[in-house]
C-alpha positions as CSV (number, residue, x, y, z in Angstrom):
1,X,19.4,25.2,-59.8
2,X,16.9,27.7,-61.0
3,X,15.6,25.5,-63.8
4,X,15.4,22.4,-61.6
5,X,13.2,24.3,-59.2
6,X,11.0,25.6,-62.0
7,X,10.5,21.9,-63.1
8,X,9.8,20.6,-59.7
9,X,7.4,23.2,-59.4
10,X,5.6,22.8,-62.6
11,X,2.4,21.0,-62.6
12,X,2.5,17.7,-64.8
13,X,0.3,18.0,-68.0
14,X,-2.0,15.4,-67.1
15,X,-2.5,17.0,-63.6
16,X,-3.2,20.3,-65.1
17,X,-5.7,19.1,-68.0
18,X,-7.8,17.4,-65.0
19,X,-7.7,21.1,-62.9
20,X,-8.7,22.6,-66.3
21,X,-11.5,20.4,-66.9
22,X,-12.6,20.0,-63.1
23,X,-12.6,24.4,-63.9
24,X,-14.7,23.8,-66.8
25,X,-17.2,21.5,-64.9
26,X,-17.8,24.0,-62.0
27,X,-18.0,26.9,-64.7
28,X,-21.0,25.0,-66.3
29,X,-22.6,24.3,-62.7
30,X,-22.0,28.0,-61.4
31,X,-23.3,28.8,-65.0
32,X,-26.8,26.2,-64.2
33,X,-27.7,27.3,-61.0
34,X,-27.6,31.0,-61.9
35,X,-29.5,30.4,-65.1
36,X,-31.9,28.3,-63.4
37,X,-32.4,30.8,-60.5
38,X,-33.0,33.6,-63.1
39,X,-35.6,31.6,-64.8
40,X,-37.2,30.4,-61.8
41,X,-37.9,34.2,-60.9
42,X,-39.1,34.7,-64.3
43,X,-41.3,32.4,-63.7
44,X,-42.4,33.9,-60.2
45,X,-43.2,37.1,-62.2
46,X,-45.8,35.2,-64.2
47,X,-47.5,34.3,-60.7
48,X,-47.4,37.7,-59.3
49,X,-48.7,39.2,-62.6
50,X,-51.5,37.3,-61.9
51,X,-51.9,38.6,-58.4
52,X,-51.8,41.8,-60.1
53,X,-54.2,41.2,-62.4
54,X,-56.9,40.8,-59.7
55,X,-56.3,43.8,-57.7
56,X,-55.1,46.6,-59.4
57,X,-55.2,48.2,-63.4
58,X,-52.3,47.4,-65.3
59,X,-51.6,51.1,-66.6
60,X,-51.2,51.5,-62.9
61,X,-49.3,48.6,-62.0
62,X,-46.7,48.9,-65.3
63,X,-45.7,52.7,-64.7
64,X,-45.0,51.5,-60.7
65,X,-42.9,48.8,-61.6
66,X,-40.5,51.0,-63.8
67,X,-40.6,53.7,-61.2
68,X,-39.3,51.1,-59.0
69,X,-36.7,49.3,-61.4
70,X,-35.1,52.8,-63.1
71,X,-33.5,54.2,-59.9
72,X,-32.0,50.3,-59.4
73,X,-30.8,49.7,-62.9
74,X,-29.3,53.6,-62.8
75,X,-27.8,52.9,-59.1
76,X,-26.3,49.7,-60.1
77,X,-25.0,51.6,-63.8
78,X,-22.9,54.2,-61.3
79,X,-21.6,51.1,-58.8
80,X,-20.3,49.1,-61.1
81,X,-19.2,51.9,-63.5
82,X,-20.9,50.1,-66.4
83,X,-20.2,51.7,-69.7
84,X,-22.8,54.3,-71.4
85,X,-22.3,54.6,-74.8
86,X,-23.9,57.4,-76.7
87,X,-26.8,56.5,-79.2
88,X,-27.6,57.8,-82.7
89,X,-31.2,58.7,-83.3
90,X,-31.1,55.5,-85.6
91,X,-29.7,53.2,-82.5
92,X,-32.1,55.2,-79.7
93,X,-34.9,54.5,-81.6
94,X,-34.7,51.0,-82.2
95,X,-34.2,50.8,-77.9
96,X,-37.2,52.8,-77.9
97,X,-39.5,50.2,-80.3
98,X,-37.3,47.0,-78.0
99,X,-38.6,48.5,-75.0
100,X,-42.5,49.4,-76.6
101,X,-42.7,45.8,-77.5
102,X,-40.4,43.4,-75.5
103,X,-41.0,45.8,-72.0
104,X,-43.6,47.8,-71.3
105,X,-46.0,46.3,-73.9
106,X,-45.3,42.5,-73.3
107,X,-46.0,43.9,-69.5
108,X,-49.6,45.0,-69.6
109,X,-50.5,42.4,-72.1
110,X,-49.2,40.0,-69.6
111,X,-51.5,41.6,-67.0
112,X,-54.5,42.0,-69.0
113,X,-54.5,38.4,-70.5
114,X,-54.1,37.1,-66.8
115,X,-57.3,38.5,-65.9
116,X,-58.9,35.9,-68.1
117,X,-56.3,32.8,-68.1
118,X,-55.0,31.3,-65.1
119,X,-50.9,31.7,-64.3
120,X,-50.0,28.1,-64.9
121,X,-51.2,28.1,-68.6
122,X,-49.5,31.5,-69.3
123,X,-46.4,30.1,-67.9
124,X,-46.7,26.6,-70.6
125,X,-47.2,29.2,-73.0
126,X,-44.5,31.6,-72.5
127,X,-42.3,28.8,-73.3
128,X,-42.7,29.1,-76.9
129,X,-40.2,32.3,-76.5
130,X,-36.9,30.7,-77.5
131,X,-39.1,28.9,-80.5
132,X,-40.4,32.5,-81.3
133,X,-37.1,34.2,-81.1
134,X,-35.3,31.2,-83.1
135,X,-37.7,31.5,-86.1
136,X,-37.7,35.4,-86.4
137,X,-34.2,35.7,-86.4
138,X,-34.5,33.3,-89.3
139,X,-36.8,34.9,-91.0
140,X,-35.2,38.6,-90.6
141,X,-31.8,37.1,-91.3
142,X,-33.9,35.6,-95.0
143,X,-32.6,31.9,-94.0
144,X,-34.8,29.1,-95.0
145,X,-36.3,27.1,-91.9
146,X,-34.4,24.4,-91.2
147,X,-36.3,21.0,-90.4
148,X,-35.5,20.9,-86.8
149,X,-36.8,24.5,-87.0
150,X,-39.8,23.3,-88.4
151,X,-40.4,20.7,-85.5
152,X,-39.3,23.2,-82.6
153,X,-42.2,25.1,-84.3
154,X,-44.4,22.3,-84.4
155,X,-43.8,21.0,-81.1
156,X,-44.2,24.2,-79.4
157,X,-47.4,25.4,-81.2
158,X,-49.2,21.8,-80.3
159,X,-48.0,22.4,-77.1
160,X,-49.4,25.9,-76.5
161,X,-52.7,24.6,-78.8
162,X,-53.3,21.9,-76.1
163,X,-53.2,24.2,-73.0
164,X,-56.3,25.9,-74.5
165,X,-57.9,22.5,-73.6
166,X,-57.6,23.0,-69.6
167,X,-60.1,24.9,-69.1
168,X,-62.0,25.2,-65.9
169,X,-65.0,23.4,-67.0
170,X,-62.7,20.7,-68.3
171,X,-61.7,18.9,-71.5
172,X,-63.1,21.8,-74.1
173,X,-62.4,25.2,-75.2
174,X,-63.1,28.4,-72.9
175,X,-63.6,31.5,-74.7
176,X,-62.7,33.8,-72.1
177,X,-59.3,31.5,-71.5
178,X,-58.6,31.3,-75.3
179,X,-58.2,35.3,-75.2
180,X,-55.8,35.4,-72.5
181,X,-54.1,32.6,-74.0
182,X,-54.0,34.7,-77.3
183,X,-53.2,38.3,-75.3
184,X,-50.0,35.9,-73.9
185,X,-48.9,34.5,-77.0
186,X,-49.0,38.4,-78.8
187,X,-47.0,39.5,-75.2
188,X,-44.0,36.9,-75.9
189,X,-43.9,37.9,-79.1
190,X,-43.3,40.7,-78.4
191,X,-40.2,39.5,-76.1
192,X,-38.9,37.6,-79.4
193,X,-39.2,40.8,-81.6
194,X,-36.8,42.5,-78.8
195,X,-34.4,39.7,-79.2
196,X,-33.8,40.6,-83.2
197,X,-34.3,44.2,-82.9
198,X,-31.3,43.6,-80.6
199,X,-29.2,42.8,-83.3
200,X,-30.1,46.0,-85.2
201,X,-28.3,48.4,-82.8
202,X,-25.3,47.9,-84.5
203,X,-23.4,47.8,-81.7
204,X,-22.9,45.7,-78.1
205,X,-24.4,47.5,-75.7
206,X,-23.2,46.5,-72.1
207,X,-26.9,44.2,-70.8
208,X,-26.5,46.6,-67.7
209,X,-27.0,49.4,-69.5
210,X,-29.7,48.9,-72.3
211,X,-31.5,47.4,-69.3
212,X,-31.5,50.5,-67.7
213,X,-32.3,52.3,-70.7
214,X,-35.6,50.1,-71.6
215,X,-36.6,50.8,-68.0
216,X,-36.4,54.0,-68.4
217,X,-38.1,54.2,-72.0
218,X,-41.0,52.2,-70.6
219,X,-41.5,54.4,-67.4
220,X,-41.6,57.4,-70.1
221,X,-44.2,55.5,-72.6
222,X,-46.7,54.2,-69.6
223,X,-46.6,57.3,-67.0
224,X,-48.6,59.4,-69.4
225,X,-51.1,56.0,-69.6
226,X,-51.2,56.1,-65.4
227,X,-52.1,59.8,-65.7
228,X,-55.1,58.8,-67.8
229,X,-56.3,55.9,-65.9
230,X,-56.2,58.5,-62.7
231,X,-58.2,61.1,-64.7
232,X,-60.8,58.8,-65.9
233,X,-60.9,55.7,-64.1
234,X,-61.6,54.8,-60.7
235,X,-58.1,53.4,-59.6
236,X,-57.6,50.9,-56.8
237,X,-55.8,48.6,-55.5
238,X,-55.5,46.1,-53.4
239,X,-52.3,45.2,-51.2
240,X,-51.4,42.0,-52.3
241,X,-51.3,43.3,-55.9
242,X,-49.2,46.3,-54.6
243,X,-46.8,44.1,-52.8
244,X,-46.7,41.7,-56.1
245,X,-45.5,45.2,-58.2
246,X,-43.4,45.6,-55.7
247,X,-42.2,41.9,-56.1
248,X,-41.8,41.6,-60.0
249,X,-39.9,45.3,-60.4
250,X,-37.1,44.1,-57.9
251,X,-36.9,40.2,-58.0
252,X,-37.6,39.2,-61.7
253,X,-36.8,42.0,-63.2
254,X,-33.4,43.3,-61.3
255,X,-32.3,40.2,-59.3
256,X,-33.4,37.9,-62.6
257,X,-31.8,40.2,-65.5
258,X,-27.9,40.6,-63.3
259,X,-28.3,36.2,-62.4
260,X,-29.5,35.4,-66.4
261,X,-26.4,37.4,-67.7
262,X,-24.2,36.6,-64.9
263,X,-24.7,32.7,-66.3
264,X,-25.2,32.8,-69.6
265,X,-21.8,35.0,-69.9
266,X,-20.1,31.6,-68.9
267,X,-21.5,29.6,-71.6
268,X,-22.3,29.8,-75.4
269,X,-26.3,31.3,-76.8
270,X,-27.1,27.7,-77.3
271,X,-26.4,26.2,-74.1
272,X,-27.8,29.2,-72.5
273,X,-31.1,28.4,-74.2
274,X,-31.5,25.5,-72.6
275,X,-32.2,27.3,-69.7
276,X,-35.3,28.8,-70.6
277,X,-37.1,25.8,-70.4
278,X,-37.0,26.0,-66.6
279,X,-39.6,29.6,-66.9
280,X,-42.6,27.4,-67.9
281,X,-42.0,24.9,-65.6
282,X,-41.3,26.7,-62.5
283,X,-44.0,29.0,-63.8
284,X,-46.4,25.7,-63.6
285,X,-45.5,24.7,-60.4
286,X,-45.6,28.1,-58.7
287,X,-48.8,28.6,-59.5
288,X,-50.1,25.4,-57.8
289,X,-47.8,26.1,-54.6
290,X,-49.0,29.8,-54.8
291,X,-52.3,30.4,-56.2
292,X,-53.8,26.5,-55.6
293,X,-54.3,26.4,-59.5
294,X,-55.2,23.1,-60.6
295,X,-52.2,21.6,-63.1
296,X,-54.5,19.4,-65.3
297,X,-53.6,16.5,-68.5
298,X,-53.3,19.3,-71.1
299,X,-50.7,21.4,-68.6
300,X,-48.6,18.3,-68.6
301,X,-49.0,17.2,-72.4
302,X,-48.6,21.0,-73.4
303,X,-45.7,21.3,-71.3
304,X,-43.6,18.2,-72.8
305,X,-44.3,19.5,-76.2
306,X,-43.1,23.2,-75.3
307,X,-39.8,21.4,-73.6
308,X,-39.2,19.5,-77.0
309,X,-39.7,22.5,-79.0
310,X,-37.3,24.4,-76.8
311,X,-34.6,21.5,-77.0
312,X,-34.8,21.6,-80.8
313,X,-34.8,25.2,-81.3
314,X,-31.5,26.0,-78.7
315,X,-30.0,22.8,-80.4
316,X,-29.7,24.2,-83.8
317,X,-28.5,27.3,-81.9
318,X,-25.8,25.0,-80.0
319,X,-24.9,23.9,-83.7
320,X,-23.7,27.3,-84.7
321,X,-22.4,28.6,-81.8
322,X,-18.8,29.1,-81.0
């Protein structure tokens, strides 16, 4: 009696591979929309570092938004009773240099080159980070570049090259633009140099926590730098750029970091590079709903090349994930 309960009960192998693979489906979709939302903030950061950029001085602005994210990150450490492993010297320092160059660096180069390039080209251009991070891990790891490298490289640099050509006066180089342009490419990579000193560590680090640790590193190494500005600058500030600090410390960098990892836990590295394609492009379109800037030909052109080099790079990724 018992077994022929236990067979009326059981669910028919056909029945059960379509559950499993209706489970999968709505695994990828949850996975999507969190991905995309995180990205999509990222983006917004991009426009509010441009807000920032015309109202108050970045060694201001930088120091404020860790202030802001530390307590978060070290509030949402104790909540969810995320792991802290203790560091070597070796393993602290290498956070240290990850949060110098991918954190509190990429953060005032972000706000200094948008005081001479508009938000929408930064944005185009900060897709090149997946392409970035693909060929220094290639490159650290000693690997020769791989042809589809190669065009992900390709593709993304012609894309980036063309956005120098929107300049306000039109079709034609703008000096002024061309630096920030520059200031933005150094600034992501900067981001790409975090993703392989990453791997350095030696061990997995939970993302909660080395978040909270590169927040706090950066609030150390740019507090001394607001002291200065205080001492012998006149600082102000305006409130739009205060609210925007406010903005970018909470949305992008707290809300973004716990969506981007809630998603891409549910998928492999290369599907979860896909996803940074959406950064440029909501980074493009929020700065014409936002700002009013002007998306011009090279925006558009750039923009497609950037996507293909992003599709290229996170493909050969796909390739050797598990």
């Amino acid at each position: 009696m018992v077994g022929h309960c236990s067979e009326r009960g059981a669910v028919p192998p056909r029945l059960h591979r379509q559950l499993m693979g209706v489970a999968m489906i709505s695994q990828r979709l949850t996975a999507a929309v969190l991905m995309s939302a995180a990205m999509t903030l990222v983006g917004s950061g991009v426009v509010a570092s441009k807000v920032i950029a015309g109202g108050m001085h970045p060694l201001l602005a930088v120091p404020l938004r860790f202030l802001i994210s530390t307590p978060i990150f070290i509030g949402l450490i104790y909540l969810t009773r995320t792991a802290t492993p203790r560091l070597t010297v070796r393993q602290f320092l290498i956070v240290a240099l990850q949060a110098a160059a991918g954190s509190a660096g990429y953060s005032i180069l972000m706000i200094v080159a948008l005081a001479m390039t508009t938000s929408a080209s930064a944005g185009v251009i900060h897709g090149l980070l997946p392409v970035l991070a693909a060929l220094v891990t290639t490159l650290a790891l000693g690997e020769r570049l791989s042809a589809r490298l190669w065009v992900a490289i390709a593709a993304a640099t012609s894309g980036a090259l063309l956005v120098n050509f929107s300049s306000s006066s039109g079709m034609g180089f703008d000096v002024r633009q061309l630096m920030g342009n520059l200031f933005v490419v150094t600034a992501v990579s900067g981001e790409a140099l975090f993703a392989i000193l990453n791997k350095r560590i030696g061990i997995p680090l939970p993302p909660l926590y080395l978040a909270a640790l590169m927040s706090g590193i950066s609030l150390a190494l740019t507090l001394p730098l607001a002291v200065l500005a205080f001492m012998f600058g006149s600082v102000e500030y305006t409130g739009p750029a205060l609210l925007a600090t406010g903005y970018i410390s909470v949305f992008p960098t707290v809300l973004g970091f716990w969506l981007w990892y809630s998603g891409s836990s549910r998928v492999t590295g290369g599907e979860a590079g896909i996803f940074m394609s959406v950064l440029p492009v909501a980074a493009l379109l929020l700065s014409y709903l936002f700002l009013g800037e002007a998306i011009r030909p090279g925006h558009i052109a750039g923009i497609s090349l950037v996507l293909i080099g992003i599709a290229a790079s996170v493909s050969r990724l796909g390739r050797g994930s598990p």
